[in-house]
N, C-alpha and C positions, 0 to 999 in steps of 0.2 A: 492590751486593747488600744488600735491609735485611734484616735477621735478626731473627725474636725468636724468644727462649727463652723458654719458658713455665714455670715454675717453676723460674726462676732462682736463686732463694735455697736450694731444695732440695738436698739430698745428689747426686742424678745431676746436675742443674741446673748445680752449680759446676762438674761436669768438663765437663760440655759446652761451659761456656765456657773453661776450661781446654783442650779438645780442638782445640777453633777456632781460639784464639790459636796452639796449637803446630804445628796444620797449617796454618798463615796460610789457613784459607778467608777469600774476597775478602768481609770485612764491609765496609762503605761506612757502615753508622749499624745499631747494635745497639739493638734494643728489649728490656730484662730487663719479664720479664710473672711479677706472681704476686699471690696473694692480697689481700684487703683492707687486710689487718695489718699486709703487707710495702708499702705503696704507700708512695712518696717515699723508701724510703730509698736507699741512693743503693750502686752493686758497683763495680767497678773490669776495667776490660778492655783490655788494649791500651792500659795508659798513661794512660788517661782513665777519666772517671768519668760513670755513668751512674746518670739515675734510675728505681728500679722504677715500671711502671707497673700498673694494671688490665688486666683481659681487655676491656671493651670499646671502649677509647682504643687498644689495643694491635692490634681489629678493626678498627678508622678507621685505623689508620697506613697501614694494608694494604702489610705487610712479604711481600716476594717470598717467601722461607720462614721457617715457624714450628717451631721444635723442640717437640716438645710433652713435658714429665714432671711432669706435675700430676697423677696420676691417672686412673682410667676415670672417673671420673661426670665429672670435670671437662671432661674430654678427650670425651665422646659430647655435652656442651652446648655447648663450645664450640671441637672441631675444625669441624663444619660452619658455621658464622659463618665462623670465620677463611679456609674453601675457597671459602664464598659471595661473599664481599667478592675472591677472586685471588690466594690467600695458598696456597702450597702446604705441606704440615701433615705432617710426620713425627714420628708418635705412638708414645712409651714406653711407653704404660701397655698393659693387654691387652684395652682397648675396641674396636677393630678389627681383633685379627690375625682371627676364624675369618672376619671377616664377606664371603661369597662375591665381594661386589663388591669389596674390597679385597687389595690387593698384599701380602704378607707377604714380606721383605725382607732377605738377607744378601749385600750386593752379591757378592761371592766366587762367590756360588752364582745369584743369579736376577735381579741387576738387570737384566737385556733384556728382562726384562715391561714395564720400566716406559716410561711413555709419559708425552706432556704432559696428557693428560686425567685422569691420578692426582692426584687435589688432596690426597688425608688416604691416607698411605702407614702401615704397619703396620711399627713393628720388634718382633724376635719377643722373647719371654720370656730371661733373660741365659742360664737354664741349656742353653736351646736351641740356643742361638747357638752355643755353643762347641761342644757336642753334633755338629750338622749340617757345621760347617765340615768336622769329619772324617769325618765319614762320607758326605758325596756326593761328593767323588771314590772312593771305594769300593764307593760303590755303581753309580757310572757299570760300572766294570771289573767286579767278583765277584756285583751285584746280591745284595742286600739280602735276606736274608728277615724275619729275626729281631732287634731290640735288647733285652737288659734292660742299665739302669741305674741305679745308688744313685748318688746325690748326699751331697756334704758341702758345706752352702751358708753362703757367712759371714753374719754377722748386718746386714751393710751394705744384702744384700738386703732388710732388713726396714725400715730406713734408720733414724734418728739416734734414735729414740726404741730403737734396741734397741741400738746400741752405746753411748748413756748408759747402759740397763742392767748390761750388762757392768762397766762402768767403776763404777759402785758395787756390784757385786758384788765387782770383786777388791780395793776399798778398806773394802769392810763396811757399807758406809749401804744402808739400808733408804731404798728410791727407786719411782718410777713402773717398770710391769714393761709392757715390750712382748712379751711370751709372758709364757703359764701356770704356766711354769717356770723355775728359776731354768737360765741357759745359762753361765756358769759352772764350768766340771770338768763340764760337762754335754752329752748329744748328744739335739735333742728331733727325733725323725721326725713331727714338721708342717710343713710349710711350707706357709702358707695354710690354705685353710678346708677342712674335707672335701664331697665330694662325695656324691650318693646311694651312690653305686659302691662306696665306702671306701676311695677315692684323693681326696688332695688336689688340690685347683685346680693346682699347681704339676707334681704326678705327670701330672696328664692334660693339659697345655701342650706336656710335653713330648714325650706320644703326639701330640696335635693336631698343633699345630706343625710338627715333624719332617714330619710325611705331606705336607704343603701348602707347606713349602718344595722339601723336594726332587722333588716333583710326583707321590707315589705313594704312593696311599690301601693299597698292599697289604704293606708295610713295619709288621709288627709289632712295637708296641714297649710294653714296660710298664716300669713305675719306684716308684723308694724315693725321696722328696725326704726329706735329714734338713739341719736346722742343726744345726751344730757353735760353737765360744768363736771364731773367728776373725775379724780384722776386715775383712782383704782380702782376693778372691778364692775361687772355690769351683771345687772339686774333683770329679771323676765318676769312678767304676768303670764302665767300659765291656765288654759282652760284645753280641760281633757274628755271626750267623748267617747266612754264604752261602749264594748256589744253588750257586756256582762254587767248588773249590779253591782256596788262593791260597800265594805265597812269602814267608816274613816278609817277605826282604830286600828282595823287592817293593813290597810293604805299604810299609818304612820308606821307599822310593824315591818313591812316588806322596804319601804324607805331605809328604815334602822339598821338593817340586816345588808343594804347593800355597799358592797364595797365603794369606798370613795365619795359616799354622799350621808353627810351630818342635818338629823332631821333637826328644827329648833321650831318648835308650835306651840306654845301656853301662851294665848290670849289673857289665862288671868295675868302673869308676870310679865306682859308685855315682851315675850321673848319671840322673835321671829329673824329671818340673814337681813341682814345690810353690808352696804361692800363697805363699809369702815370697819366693818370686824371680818370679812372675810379676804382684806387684804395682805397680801403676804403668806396664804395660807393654801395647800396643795387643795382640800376638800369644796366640795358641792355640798351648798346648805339650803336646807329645804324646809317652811315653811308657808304659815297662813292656808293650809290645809281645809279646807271647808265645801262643803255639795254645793253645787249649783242650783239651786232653787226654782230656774227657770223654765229644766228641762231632765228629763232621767238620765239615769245611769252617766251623771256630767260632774268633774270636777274641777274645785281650783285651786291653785297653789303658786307659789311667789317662788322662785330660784335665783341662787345668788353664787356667782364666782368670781375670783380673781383671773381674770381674761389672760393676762400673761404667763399665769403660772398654771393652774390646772386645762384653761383655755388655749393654751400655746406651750411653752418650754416644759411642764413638767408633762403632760401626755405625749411630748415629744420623745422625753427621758422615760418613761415608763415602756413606751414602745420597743426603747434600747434594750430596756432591761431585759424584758421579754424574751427577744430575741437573744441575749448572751443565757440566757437561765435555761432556754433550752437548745441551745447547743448550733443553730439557725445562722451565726456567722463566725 
């Protein structure tokens, strides 16, 4: 199996080859792909050492899959090269989730769409990811009417130029600023750019998104995307609106049972996710589970993941797996 990672040198990039190595996916010869700047220098993987290459020596290898986290512009010029040449292309960035011809992808939830003929596959947005894990088996059983959600997202999301920031903010140097503000003893409700609408790109990802994984355009959902000072992991306040009644104990039951998501709820022991224990870690943790009081058949619940890893590189790797497990490339 040759592999290339396409922004290898990147923040997702290292976990991805970090993800690979620790679910031994069958590499056979890894190809590290990334910018001009980054050419010849040399990652380490599995013990060896490999040299970064370009994007289009890395379109000549024609590596069976290409991870791709370089970007959307990167990723719309040079996913179709890499699916043209037989190269099958699971793309980070959000250049292909809405796009009708393409797959948007949380194995847990909908890899049996996927086929040999998906050459550039779509992973969705991190906040989403962790979002939908929990909520389609709930919506399979209670059907869905209603989500709002607030996000508390780490600044990892924004990648290395925003936690340099941080980091000379809490030592006091005056440094390059990836936000407008200082993040800091600070919470800035942007993430991304805004829209006409007066949501950001990231608020409406997670309406998009949501609808077209779990397969149903009639799932209303609106959001608050905010960054927070944190380095790993981002956090959601969840409030969920059935057609259907439900029982908590149920609720935490069907949680329990679903692949990929670790329920943690005992109010007496104070146990519920925070991203200091869910960093580093592939699982969706779910907590603070309790009815909505204000109105029927409503819940709410607190969701927590590691944004890079099950939010980005390891749903990225699990996609792969997929795909080689059943025979797809």
């Amino acid at each position: 199996m040759k592999v290339a990672v396409v922004g290898a040198t990147g923040m997702v990039g290292e976990v991805m080859l970090k993800v690979l190595a620790e679910r031994n996916f069958p590499v056979t010869e890894l190809i590290p792909v990334a910018s001009e700047k980054s050419i010849g220098k040399e990652i380490e993987y599995s013990g060896k050492k490999y040299k970064v290459v370009g994007m289009q020596t890395a379109v000549d290898m024609k590596a069976d899959i290409a991870l791709f986290s370089a970007g959307g512009q990167t990723s719309l010029d040079w996913a179709p090269k890499f699916a043209a040449a037989g190269t099958t292309v699971i793309d980070n960035s959000s250049a292909w989730r809405m796009d009708p011809t393409k797959k948007l992808v949380v194995p847990e939830i909908n890899a049996s769409l996927l086929t040999k003929e998906d050459k550039i596959i779509a992973n969705p947005n991190c906040s989403t990811i962790q979002m939908v894990l929990v909520l389609a088996p709930l919506h399979k059983k209670y059907n869905i009417k209603r989500v709002i959600v607030s996000t508390y997202q780490s600044i990892t999301g924004t990648g290395v130029k925003a936690v340099k920031q941080l980091e000379n903010e809490y030592a006091g140097i005056q440094g390059e600023m990836a936000y407008k503000y200082p993040i800091h003893r600070n919470a800035i409700p942007q993430c991304d750019v805004f829209e006409e609408n007066g949501y950001t790109k990231e608020e409406m990802k997670l309406v998009r998104e949501t609808q077209k994984i779990i397969g149903d355009a009639s799932i209303a959902v609106t959001a608050t995307a905010v960054r927070v000072p944190l380095v790993g992991g981002h956090s959601e306040a969840v409030n969920i609106e059935f057609s259907n009644d439900f029982d908590l104990n149920e609720v935490r039951k069907i949680l329990h049972h679903t692949s990929g998501v670790v329920v943690q709820d005992n109010t007496d022991t104070y146990t519920y996710p925070m991203p200091m224990y869910a960093q580093g870690k592939d699982e969706v943790f779910v907590g603070r589970i309790r009815r909505d009081e204000s109105q029927p058949n409503t819940i709410n619940m607190w969701i927590v993941a590691d944004n890079l890893r099950k939010g980005a590189a390891t749903n990225t790797v699990q996609i792969a797996e997929y795909l080689v497990a059943n025979h797809l490339v």
